[in-house]
LOVEXVO-388353 format. One record per residue (C-alpha): x, z, y; residue number from 0. Coordinates in nm, 2 decimals. Layout:
atom u X	w Z	v Y	num NUM;
...
END
This chain:
atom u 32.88	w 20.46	v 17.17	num 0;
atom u 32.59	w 20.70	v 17.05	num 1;
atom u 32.27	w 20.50	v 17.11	num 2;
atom u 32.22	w 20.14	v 17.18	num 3;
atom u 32.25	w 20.06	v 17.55	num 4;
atom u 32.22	w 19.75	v 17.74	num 5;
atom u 32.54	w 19.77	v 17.86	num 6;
atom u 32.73	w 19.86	v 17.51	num 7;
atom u 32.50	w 19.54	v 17.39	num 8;
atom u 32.66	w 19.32	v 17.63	num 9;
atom u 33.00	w 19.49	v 17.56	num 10;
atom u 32.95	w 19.44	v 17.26	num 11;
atom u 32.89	w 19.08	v 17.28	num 12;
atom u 33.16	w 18.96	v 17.55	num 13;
atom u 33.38	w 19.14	v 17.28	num 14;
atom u 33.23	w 18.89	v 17.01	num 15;
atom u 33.27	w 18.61	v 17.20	num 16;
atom u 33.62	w 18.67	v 17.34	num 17;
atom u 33.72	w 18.71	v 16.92	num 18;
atom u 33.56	w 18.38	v 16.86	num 19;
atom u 33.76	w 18.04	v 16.97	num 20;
atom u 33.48	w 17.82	v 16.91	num 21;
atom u 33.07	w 17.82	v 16.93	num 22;
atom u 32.78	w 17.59	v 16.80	num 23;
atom u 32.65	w 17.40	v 17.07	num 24;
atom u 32.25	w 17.32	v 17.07	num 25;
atom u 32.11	w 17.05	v 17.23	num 26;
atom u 31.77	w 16.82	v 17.17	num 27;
atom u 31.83	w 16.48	v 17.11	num 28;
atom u 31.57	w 16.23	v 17.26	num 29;
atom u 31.39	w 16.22	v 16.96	num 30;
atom u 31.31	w 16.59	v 16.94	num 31;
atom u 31.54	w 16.69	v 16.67	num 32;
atom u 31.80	w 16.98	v 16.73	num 33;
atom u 32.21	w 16.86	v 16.79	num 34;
atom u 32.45	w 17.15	v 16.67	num 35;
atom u 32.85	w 17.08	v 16.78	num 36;
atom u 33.15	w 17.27	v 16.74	num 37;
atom u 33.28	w 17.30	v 17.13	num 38;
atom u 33.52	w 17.54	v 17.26	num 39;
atom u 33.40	w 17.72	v 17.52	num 40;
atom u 33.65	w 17.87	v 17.83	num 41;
atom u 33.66	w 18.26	v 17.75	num 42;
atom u 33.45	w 18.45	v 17.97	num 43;
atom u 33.54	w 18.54	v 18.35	num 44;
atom u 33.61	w 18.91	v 18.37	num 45;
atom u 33.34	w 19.02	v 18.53	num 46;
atom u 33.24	w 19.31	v 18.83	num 47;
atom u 33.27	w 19.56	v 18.55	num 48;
atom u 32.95	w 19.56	v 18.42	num 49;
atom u 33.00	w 19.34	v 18.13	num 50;
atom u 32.75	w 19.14	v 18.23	num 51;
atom u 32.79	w 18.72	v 18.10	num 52;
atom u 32.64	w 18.58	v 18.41	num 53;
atom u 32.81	w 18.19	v 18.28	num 54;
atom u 32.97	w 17.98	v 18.04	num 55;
atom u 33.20	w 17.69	v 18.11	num 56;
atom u 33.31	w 17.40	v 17.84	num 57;
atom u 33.50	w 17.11	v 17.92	num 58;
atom u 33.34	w 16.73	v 17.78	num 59;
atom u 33.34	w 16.38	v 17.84	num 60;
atom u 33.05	w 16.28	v 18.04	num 61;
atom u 32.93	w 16.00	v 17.86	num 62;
atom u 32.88	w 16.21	v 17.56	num 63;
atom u 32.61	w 16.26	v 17.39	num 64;
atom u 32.54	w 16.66	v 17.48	num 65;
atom u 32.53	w 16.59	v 17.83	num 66;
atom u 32.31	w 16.29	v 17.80	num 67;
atom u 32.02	w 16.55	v 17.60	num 68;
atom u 32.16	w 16.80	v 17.85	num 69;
atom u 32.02	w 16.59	v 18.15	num 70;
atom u 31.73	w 16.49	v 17.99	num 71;
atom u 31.62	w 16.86	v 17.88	num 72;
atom u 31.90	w 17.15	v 17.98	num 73;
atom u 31.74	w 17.44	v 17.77	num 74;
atom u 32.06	w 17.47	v 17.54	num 75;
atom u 32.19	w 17.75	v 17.29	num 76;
atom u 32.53	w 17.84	v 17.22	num 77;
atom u 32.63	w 18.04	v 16.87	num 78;
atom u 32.93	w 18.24	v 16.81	num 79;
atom u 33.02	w 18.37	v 16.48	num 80;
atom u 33.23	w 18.69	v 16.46	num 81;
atom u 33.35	w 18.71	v 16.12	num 82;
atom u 33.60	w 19.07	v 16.17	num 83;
atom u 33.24	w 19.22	v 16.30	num 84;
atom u 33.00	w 19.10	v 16.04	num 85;
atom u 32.81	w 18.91	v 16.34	num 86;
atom u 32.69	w 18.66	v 16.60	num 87;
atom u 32.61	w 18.65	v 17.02	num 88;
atom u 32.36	w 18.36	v 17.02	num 89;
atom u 32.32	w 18.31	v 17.39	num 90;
atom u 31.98	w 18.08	v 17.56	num 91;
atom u 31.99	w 17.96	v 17.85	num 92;
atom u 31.99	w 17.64	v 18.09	num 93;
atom u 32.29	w 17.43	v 18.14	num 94;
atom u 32.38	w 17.22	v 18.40	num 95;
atom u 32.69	w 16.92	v 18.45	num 96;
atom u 32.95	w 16.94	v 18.71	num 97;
atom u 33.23	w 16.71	v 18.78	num 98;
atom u 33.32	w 16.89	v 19.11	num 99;
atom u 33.71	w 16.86	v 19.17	num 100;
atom u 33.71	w 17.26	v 19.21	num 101;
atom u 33.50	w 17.31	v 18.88	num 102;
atom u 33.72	w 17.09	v 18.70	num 103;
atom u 34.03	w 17.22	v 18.80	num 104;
atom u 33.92	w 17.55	v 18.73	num 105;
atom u 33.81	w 17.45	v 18.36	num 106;
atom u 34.07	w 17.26	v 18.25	num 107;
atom u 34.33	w 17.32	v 17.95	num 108;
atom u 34.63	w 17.12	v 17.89	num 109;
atom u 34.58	w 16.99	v 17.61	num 110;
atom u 34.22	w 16.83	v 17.67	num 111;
atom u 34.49	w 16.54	v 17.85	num 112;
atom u 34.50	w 16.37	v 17.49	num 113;
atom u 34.12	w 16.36	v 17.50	num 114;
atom u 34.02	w 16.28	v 17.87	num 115;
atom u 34.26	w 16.02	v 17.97	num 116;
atom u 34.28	w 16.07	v 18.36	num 117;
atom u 34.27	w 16.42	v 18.34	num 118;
atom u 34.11	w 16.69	v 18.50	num 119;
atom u 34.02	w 16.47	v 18.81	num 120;
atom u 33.98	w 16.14	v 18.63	num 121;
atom u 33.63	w 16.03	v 18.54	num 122;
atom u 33.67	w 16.09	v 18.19	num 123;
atom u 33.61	w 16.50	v 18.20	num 124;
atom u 33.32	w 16.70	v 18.32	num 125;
atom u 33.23	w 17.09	v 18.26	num 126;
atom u 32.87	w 17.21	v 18.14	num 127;
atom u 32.79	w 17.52	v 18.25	num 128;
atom u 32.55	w 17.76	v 18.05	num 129;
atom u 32.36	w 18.02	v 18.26	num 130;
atom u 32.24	w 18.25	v 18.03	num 131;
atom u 31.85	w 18.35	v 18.00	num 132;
atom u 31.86	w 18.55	v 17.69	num 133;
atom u 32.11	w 18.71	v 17.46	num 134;
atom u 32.06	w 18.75	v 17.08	num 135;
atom u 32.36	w 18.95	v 16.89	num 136;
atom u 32.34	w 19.13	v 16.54	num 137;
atom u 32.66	w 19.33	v 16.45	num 138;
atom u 32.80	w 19.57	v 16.26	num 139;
atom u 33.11	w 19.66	v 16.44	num 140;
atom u 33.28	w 19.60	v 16.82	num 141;
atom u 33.14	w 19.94	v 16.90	num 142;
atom u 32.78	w 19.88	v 16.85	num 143;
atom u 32.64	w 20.11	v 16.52	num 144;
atom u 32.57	w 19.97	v 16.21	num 145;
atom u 32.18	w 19.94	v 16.14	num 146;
atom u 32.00	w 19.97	v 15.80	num 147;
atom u 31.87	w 19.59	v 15.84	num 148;
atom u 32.07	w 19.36	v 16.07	num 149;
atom u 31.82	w 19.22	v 16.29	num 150;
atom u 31.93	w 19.12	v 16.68	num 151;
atom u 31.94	w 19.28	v 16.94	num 152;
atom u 31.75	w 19.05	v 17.23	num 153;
atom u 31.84	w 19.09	v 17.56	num 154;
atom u 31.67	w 18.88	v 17.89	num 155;
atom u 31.82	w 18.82	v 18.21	num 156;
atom u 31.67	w 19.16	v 18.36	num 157;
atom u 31.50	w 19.38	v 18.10	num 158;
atom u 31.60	w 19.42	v 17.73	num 159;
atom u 31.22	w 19.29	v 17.53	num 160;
atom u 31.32	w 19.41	v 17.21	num 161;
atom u 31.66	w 19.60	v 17.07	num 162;
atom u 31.52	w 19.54	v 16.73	num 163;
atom u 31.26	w 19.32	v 16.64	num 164;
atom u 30.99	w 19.49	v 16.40	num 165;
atom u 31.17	w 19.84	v 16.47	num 166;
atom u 30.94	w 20.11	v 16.50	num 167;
atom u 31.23	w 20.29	v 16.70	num 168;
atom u 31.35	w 20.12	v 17.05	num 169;
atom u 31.68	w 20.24	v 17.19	num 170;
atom u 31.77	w 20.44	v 17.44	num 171;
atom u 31.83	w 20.24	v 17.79	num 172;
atom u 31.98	w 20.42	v 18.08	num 173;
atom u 31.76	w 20.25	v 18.40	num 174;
atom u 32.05	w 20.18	v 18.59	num 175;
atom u 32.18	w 19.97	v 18.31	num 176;
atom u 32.07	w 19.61	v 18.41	num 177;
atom u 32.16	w 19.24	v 18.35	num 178;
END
């Protein structure tokens, strides 16, 4: 990839997130402070083709905490660290709970049947479900070239605000490349 598109960004980022097993969960506890948690998040559906990361699924308990500050306030982030590409995909967005039979059966792994006794249908499992608002990723590999400075490329739902912050150069973006 010659210049920095929209669509290589988000390339670039389902490619980090697909290499990464687990992410940092954020969250705002009740009294205002920010909630990190290691969770493992289901790997990303494959998409029309456009690479776009329209949602992402992770498997909990309902009574847990995390859904609990979810409820209350569902602005959440999500972190993934790449280590092979010298990066991260930190994605925004809202989340909302479901404990639909269908979305549960279609997020479920095996071996969450030691943690959520009842399993994927019992009342002991729900799925959160992060719709992303904005993208933030800084790498140095996965296709995406290097930069002098690492600083993120920020992406929103339909335009890109800023490839790189304080930049006085702003990539190239083709206009039919969209999110």
């Amino acid at each position: 990839m010659d210049e920095y598109t929209v669509r290589g960004c988000l390339a670039a980022a389902r490619r980090m997130i697909a290499a990464s097993a687990y992410g940092s969960l954020g969250t705002i506890s009740p009294d205002e402070y920010p909630r990190i948690r290691v969770v493992h998040p289901f790997p990303l559906s494959p998409g029309d083709g456009s690479e776009s990361i329209d949602e992402i699924a992770i498997g909990c308990h309902p009574q847990s905490r995390k859904v609990r500050e979810i409820r209350a306030n569902p602005r959440v982030s999500l972190s993934y660290h790449d280590r092979d590409a010298y990066g991260y995909v930190t994605v925004l967005g809202e989340a909302t709970i479901h404990d639909d039979v269908t979305t549960r059966e279609q997020y479920w792994r095996d071996e969450y049947g030691i943690y959520y006794d009842g399993g994927k249908l019992g009342p002991n499992y729900c799925v959160i479900k992060i719709v992303p608002d904005r993208i933030e990723l800084v790498v140095r590999g996965r296709g995406v070239p290097p930069t002098i400075r690492p600083r993120p490329a920020i992406l929103t739902r339909k335009t890109v605000l800023d490839m790189f912050e304080g930049s006085q150069e702003l990539p190239t973006v083709d206009e039919t490349d969209s999110w």
